[in-house]
C-alpha positions in Angstrom: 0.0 0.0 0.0 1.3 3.6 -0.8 -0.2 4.9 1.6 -2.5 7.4 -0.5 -6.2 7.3 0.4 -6.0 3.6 1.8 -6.3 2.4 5.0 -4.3 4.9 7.6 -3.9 1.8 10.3 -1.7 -0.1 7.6 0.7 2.2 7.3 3.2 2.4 10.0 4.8 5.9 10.4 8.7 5.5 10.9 10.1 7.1 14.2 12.0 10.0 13.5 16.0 9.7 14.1 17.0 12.8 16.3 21.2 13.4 15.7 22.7 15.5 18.6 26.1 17.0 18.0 28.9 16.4 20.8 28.1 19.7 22.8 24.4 18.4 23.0 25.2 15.4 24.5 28.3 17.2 26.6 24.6 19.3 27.9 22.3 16.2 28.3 25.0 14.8 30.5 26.4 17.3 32.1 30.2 16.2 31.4 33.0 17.2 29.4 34.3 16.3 25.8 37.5 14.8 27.2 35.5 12.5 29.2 32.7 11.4 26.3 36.1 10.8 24.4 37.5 8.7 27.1 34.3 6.7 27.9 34.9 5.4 24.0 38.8 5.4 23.9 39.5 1.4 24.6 43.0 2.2 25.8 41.4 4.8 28.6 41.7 3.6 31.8 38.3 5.6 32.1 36.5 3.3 29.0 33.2 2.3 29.1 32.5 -0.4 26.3 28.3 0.5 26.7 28.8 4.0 26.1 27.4 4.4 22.2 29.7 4.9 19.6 28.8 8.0 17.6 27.9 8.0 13.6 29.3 9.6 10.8 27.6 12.6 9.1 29.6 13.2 6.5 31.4 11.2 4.2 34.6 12.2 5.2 36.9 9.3 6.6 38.9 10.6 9.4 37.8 14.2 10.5 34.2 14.4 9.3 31.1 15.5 11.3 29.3 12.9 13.7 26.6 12.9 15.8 24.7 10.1 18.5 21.7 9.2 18.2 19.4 10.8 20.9 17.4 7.3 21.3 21.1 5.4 21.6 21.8 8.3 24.6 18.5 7.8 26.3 18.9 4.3 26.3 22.3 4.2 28.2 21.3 6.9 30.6 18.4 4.3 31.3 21.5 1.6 31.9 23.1 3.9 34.3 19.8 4.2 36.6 19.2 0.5 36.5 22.9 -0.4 36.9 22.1 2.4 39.7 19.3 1.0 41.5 20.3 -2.6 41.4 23.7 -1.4 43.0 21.6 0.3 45.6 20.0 -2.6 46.2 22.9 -4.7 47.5 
């Protein structure tokens, strides 16, 4: 279906992809670049492997723009509470 005039319940909208930019999520978080960049640097004593890897906006290889994925942000503050609370709970 092409979703002209026919049934409205068969067509499934797609959830829109929100992109923020590094000094969005260094607000959402409340932290600093050098420690985003740690949390994904495997050789950082500071590494967190659960921490999401940004994506590339551009289609440059080494120094192009990138951004997260609000939704991939929200879900590993949500890790953090639960990691959190079960902590708590011990």
């Amino acid at each position: 279906m092409n979703g002209k005039g026919g049934n409205p319940q068969e067509v499934e909208p797609r959830p829109i992809a929100t992109v923020l930019r590094l000094r969005k999520v260094i607000e959402r978080l409340g932290i600093s670049r050098s420690t985003i960049y740690d949390w994904m640097n495997p050789r950082s004593p500071r590494h967190d492997p659960t921490f999401p890897l940004p994506i590339k906006l551009s289609g440059s290889s080494n120094r192009g723009a990138v951004g997260w994925l609000e939704s991939d942000i929200c879900w590993w503050i949500d890790s953090r509470r639960t990691i959190t609370q079960e902590s708590a709970r011990k």
